[in-house]
C-alpha positions in Angstrom: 6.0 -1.2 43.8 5.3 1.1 40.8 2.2 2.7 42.2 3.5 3.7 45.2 5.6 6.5 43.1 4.5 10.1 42.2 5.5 12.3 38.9 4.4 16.0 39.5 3.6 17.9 36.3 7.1 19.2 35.7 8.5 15.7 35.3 5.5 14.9 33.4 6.4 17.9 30.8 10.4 16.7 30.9 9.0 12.7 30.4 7.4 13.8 26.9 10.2 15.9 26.0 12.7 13.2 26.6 10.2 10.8 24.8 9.8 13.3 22.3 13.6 14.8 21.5 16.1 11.9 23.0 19.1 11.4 20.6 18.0 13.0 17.2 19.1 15.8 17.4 22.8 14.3 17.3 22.3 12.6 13.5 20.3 14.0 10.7 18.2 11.6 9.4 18.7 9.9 5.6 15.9 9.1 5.3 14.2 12.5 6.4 16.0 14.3 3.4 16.0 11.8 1.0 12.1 11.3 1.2 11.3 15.3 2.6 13.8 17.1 1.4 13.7 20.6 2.3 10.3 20.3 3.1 11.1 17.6 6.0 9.6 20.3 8.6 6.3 20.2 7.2 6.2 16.4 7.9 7.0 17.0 11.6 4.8 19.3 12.1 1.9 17.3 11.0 3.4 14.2 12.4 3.4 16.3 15.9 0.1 17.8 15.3 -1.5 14.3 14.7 0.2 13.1 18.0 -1.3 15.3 20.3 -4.8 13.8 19.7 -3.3 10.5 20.4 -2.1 11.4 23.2 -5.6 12.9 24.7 -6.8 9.6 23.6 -4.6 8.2 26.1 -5.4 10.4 28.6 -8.9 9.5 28.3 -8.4 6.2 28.8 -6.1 6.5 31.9 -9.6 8.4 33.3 -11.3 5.4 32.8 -8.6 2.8 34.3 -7.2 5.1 37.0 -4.3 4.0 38.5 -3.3 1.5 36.0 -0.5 0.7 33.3 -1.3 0.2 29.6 -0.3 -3.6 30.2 -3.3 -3.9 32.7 -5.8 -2.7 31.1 -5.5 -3.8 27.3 -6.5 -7.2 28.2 -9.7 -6.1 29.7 -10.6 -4.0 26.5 -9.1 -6.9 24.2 -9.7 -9.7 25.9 -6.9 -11.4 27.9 -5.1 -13.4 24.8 -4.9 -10.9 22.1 -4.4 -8.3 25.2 -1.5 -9.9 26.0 -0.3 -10.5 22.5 -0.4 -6.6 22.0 1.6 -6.5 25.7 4.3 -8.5 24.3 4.5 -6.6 20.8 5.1 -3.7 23.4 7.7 -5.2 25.5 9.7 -6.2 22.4 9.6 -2.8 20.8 11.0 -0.9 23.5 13.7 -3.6 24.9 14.8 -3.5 20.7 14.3 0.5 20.7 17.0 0.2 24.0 19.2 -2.1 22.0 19.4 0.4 19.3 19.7 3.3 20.9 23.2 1.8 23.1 24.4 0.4 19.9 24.5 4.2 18.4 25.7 5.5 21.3 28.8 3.2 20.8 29.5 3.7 17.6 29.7 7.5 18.1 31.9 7.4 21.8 34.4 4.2 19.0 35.1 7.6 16.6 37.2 9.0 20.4 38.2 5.8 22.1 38.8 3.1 19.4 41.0 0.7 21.5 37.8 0.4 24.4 35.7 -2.6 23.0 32.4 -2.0 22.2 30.4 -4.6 24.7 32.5 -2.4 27.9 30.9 0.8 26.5 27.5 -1.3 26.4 27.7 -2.4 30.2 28.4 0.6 31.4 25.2 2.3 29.6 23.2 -0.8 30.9 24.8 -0.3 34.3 23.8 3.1 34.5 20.2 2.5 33.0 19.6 0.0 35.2 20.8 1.7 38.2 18.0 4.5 37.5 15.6 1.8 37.0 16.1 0.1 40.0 15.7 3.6 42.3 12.1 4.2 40.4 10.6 6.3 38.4 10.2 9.1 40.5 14.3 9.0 40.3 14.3 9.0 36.7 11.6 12.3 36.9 14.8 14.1 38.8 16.9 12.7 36.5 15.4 14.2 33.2 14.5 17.3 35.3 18.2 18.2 35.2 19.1 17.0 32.1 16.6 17.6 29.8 17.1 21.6 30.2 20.9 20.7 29.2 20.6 18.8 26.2 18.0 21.6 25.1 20.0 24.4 25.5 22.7 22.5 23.7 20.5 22.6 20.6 20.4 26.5 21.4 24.0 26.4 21.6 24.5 24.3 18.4 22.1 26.6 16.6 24.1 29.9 17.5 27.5 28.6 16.9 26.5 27.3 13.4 24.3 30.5 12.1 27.3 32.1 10.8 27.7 29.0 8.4 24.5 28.1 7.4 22.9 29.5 3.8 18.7 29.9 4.5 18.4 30.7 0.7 18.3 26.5 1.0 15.1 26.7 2.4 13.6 27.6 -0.7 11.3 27.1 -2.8 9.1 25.2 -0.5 7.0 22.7 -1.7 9.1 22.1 -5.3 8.1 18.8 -5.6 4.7 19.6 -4.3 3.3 18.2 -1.3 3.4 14.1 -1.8 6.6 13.7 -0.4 5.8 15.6 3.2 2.9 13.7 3.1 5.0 10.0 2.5 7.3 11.4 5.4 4.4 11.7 7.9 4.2 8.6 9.0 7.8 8.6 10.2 8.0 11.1 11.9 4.5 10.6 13.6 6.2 6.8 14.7 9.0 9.3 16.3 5.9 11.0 18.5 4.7 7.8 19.3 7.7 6.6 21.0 6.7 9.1 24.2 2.9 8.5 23.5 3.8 4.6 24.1 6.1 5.5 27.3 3.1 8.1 28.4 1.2 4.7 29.1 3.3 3.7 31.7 3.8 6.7 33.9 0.5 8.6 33.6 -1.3 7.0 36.4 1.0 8.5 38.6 0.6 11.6 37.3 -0.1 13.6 40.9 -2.5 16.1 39.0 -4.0 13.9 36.2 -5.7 17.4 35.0 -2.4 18.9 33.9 -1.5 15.7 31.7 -3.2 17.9 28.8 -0.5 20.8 29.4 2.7 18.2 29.5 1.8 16.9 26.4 1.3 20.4 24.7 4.3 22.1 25.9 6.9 18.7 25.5 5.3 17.9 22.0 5.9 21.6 20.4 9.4 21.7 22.0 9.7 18.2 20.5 8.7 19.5 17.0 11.2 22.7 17.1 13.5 20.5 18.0 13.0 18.3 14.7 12.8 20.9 12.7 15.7 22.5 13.8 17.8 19.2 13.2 16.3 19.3 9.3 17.1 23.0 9.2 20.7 22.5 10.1 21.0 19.5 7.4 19.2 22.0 5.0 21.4 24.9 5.3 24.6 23.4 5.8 24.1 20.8 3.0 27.1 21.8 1.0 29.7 21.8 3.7 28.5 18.1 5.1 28.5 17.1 1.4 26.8 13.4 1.4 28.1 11.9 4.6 25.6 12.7 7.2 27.0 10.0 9.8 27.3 11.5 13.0 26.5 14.9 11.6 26.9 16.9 15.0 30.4 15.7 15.2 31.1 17.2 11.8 29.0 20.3 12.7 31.1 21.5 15.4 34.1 21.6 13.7 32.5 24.2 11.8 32.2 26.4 14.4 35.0 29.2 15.4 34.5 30.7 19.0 37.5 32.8 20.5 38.0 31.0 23.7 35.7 27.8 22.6 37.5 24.6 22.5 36.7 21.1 22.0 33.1 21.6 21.2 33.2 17.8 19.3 34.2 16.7 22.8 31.2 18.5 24.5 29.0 17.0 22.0 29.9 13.2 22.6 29.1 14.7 26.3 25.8 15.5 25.8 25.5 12.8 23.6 25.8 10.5 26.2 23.7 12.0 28.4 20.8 11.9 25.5 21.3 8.7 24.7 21.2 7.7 28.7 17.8 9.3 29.3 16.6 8.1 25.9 17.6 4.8 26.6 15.9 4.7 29.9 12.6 5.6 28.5 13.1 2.7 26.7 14.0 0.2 29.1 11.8 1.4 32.4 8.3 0.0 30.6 9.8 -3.0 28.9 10.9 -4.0 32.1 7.9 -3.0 34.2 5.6 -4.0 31.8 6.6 -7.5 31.7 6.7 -8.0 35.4 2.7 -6.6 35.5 2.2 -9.1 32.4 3.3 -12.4 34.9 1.3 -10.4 38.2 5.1 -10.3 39.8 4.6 -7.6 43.1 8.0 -6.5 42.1 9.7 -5.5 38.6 12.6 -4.9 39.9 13.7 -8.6 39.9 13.8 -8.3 35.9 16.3 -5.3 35.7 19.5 -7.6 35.4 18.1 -10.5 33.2 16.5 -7.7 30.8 20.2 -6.2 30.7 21.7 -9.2 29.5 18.6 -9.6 26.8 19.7 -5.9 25.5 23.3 -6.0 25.4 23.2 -8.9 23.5 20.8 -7.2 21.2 23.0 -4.4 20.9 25.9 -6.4 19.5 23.4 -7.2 16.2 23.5 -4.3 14.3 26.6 -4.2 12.1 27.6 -1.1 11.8 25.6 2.6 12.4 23.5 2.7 9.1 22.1 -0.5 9.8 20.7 0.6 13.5 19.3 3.7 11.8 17.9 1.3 9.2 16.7 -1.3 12.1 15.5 1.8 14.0 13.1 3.4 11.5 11.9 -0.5 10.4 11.0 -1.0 14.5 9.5 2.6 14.6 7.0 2.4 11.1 6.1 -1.3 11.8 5.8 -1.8 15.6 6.1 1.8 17.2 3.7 3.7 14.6 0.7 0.7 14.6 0.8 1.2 18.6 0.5 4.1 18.6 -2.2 4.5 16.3 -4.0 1.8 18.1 -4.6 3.8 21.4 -7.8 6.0 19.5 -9.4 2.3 18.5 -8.6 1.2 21.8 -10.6 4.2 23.3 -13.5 3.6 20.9 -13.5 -0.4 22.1 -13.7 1.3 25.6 -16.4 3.6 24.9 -18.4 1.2 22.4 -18.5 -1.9 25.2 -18.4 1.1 28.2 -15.4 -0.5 30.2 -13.9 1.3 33.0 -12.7 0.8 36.5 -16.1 0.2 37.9 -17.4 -2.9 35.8 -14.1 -4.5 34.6 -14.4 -7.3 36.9 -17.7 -7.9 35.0 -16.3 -7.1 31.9 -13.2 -10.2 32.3 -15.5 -12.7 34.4 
């Protein structure tokens, strides 16, 4: 069913970005200042820079596998236990990643509509996620075609409307406390890349024009790095006026903001918001699902939308309160995310070493 579908270039490009950007721009990260500091930027930057490789790693093993998913391939270069094994590590990260990412979403749309309960804000989300999931992929290109332009121009928005507040003399001096702590920050943010690396392994063997794969990843990972940046810019310079409490920081942002004739701009936030976490969520879901129905050979994934649903709104009910998704979220991305991720090079180097590809698997497995 899944490689019957088509994602031209564009879609490609708005895949990584929504991989790339999702819902971050909507907190500012604890432990991005507390580790970075002011220097936080640097970190993304290299964190980025180190994830377009990856990526081209990816690529190049998508040449040798054409037409298939991550899931069927790893247990011809592993071997068909440990393949597996990896599989499921996968599957569990990104059904968890969905998890997290609804349970945010409902603790920011509680701070407007306290009396709705929590696991009716959750069904909805799942409702919606899995509606997209069950149309396709090439759906879910149209969808972040039209809303990927939106949330970015929101960050835009944001950015102009909160200038007249912010103080860049909180920039400086870079690099007080010299470079160890953008260096202990790297592999953070580089497990934030790898969360559209990882979803790149499901989508790019549909890729229409496998050759333009290299310009998707370059154009959505530098509009995924200004992005972060421009999140730790806004925590930087406006430091003094959010004080301590960075919980739902774009909440608190907007209220800074005084444009004649511009209302309810915390309202239009918990919009967008919504439609982040949506799109985020989806990239999460779509290969958790489709990945375990290619791990049991089923014809169709579809068939594991709804159980998968249930497994991630219960999942979503286990975080307490916000701090301890973000804290759950940055233990899944540095400990399961980030080692995937940095498994795709060896992975390649297996596939080049033994000299696997679509022509001799069957001799490879046998």
């Amino acid at each position: 069913m899944l490689n019957k579908q088509i994602i031209s270039p564009k879609q490609a490009t708005a895949f990584v970005i929504a991989g790339g950007v999702g819902i971050i721009f909507f907190w500012i990260t604890e432990a991005s200042v507390a580790v970075g500091g002011r220097d936080a930027w640097m970190s993304y930057i290299i964190g980025y820079g180190l994830g377009i490789p990856i990526a081209f790693s990816l690529i190049a093993l998508n040449k040798r596998f054409p037409g298939k998913t991550i899931f069927q391939y790893v247990p011809i270069i592993l071997g068909r236990p440990l393949g597996y094994f990896y599989n499921l590590i996968y599957i569990f990260t990104f059904t968890y990643f969905t998890a997290l990412i609804l349970n945010l979403s409902i603790n920011m749309i509680s701070l407007f509509y306290e009396e709705t309960p929590g696991l009716v804000l959750t069904g909805v989300s799942v409702l919606l996620i899995a509606y997209v999931c069950k149309h396709g992929i090439e759906v879910f290109g149209r969808v972040c075609e039209l809303f990927i332009p939106l949330i970015l121009f929101s960050i835009i928005f944001m950015t102009a409307t909160l200038s007249p507040h912010m103080e860049l003399q909180r920039l400086t001096p870079i690099l007080e406390n010299g470079v160890l702590p953008v260096l202990q920050l790297v592999p953070q943010t580089l497990s934030f890349v790898g969360e559209y690396i990882i979803f790149m392994a499901l989508w790019l063997p549909l890729l229409k024009d496998p050759k333009k794969a290299y310009k998707s990843v370059i154009i959505g990972t530098s509009i995924s790095a200004c992005t972060y940046n421009r999140t730790n810019n806004w925590s930087d310079c406006l430091r003094g006026r959010l004080r301590k409490n960075l919980a739902f920081s774009s909440i608190k942002l907007t209220l800074l903001t005084n444009l004649p004739g511009v209302e309810g701009l915390p309202s239009l936030t918990l919009g967008i918001w919504i439609i982040a976490s949506f799109v985020k969520g989806t990239v999460f879901f779509f290969p958790s699902v489709v990945g375990l129905a290619q791990c049991f050979n089923l014809k169709d994934y579809r068939i594991l939308i709804w159980p998968m649903a249930i497994v991630v709104i219960a999942l979503s009910l286990l975080p307490e309160n916000y701090f301890s998704s973000l804290t759950e979220n940055t233990t899944l991305g540095l400990y399961f995310a980030l080692p995937i991720t940095l498994s795709i090079p060896l992975l390649l180097a297996i596939t080049i070493i033994r000299n696997l590809n679509e022509s001799n698997e069957n001799n490879q497995t046998s």
